[in-house]
N, C-alpha and C positions, 0 to 999 in steps of 0.2 A: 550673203557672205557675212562672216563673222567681223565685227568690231578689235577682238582681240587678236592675239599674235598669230603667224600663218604655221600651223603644225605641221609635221613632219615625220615622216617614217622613212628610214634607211635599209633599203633591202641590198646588203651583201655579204656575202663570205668573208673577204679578205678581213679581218678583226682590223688591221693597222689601218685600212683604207675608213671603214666604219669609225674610229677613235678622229681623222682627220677631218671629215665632211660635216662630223656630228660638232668638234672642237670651232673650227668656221664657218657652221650654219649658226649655231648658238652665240657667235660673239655679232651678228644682226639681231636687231631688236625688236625687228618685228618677224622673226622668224626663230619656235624652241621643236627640238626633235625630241616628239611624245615616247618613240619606241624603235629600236633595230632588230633588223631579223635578216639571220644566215642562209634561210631557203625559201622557196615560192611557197611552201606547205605554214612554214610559221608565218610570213606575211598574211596567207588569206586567213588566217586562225587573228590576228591585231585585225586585222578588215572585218573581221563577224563581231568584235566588240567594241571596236573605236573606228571612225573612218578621216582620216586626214585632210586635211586641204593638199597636201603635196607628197607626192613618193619621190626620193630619189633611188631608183631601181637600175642595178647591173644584170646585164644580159645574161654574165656566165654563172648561172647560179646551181648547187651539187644535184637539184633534184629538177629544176624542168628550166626551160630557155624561158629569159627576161621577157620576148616578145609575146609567148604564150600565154605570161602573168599578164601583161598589157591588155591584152586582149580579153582577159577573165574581167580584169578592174574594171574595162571597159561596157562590159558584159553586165554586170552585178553592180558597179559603183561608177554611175556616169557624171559625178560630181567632184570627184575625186581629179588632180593633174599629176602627171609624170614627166621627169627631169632623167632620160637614161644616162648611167655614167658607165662605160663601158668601153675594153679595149677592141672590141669589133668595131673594126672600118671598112668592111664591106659595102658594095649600092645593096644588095637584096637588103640586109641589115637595117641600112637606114630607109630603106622603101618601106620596108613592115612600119618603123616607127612614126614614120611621116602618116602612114596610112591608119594607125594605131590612134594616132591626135595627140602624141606625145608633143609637151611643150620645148622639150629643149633636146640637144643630143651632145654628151663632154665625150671628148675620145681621150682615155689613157694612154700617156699618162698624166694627169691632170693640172692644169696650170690654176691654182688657188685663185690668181686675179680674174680668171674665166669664169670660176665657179661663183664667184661671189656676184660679179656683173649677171650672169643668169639668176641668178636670184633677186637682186634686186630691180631686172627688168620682170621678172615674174611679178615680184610685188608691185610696182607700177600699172600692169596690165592689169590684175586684179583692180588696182583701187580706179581707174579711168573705167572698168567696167561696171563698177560697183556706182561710183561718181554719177553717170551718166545712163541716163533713158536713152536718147537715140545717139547715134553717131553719125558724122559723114565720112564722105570718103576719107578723106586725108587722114582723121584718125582711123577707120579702119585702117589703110596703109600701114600706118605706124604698131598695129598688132598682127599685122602680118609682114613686118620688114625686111625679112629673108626670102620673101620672093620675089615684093612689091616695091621696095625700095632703087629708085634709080639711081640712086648719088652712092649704089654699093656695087663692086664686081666682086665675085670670086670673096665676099666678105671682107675686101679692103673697103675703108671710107674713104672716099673721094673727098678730099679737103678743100676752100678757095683759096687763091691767093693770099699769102701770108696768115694761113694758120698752119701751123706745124702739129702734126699727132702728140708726139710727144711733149709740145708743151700745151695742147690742150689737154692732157692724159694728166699732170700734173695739176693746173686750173682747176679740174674737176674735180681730184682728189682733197686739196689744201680745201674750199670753197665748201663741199658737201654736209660739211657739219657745222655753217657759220647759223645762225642764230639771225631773225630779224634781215635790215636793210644796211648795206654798207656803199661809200660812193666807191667809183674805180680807185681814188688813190689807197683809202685805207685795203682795198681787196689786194691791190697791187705789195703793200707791203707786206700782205699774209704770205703771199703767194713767194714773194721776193723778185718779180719784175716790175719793170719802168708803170707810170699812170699810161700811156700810150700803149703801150703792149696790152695792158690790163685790160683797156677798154675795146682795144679792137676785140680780145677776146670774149670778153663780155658781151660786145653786140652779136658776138657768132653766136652765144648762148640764148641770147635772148629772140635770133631769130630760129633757133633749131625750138625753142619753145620749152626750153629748159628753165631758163631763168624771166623774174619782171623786171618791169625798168617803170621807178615812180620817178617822176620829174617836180621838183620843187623850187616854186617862188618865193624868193626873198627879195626883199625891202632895199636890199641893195646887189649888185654883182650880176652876174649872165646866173640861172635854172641849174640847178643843183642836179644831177641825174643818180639816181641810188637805186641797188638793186639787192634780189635775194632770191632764192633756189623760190620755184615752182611749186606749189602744193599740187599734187597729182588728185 
């Protein structure tokens, strides 16, 4: 696996859809889109001289079905991953793609904070496989959390007692780009909830295995507890 940023090729017609996907895949940084293309024929023509680390490929394309191009990439480039974004919601549909090894599946029409969260679990997945020689179960599990995951039904997450989606959704968001080690009260004032709040939340982070938790000794006072996002 490459060192540098995850490249990118957008295979669809709609031009406004391509201007959208290409504008929020490019503003992650470890993700630039090398090249777009409007049919399966100009795709595999980018595939014979560059090969990507990711397609984001739509189904309905003018000249042959998305699953069929899956199936060629498949075929010819088994190094290569695909993210279908696509207004087919059909089971056949998503059985081809499931079947295909397609990494992800977005139904239009497309919610931006979806697209990005598949992305940066794509990136994640990559770098824990990259990371790591063997794995065990649990992390297997967590690269196949859509089928293996028990704390999900029906793709809701099952929360415990007193954590709320939405304010972990927000936690997540303020935290993501902090720098280094901070304790729960300085997180709690990024955030703008109580040190209490903060921390319960924190500890859910830190046992979902998102976040550390350094604990520091001083000379005087009760162990200092300071934490910071997860190097994957």
């Amino acid at each position: 696996m490459s060192k540098g940023p995850i490249t990118v090729v957008i295979v669809e017609d709609d031009e406004n859809a391509v201007n959208i996907y290409k504008q929020f895949t490019n503003q992650l940084d470890q993700f630039t889109v090398i090249a777009t293309a409007s049919t399966g024929k100009q795709a595999l023509n980018i595939l014979h001289a560059a090969q990507p680390d990711l397609i984001l490929l739509d189904i309905f394309l003018p000249d042959m079905n998305g699953i069929d191009l899956l199936r060629e990439i498949r075929r010819e480039y088994r190094g290569i991953d695909v993210i279908l974004i696509t207004a087919a919601n059909d089971t056949e549909t998503v059985s081809e793609a499931i079947r295909g090894g397609a990494f992800g599946y977005l139904i239009k029409p497309i919610i931006i904070d979806k697209l990005l969260a598949t992305l940066n679990q794509y990136d994640q997945t990559r770098r824990q496989l990259h990371n790591n020689n063997l794995v065990n179960q649990d992390k297997v599990d967590t690269f196949f959390r859509t089928i293996s995951n028990p704390n999900t039904v029906n793709d809701v997450q099952i929360l415990p007692k007193g954590i709320d989606k939405h304010t972990l959704k927000m936690v997540r968001s303020k935290i993501q780009n902090v720098n280094g080690s901070l304790n729960a009260d300085e997180l709690g004032q990024l955030v703008g909830i109580s040190y209490s709040t903060m921390r319960r939340y924190l500890e859910y982070l830190v046992s979902c295995d998102e976040m550390e938790v350094e604990v520091l000794y001083g000379s005087i006072g009760r162990p200092e507890r300071k934490y910071k996002i997860k190097h994957l």
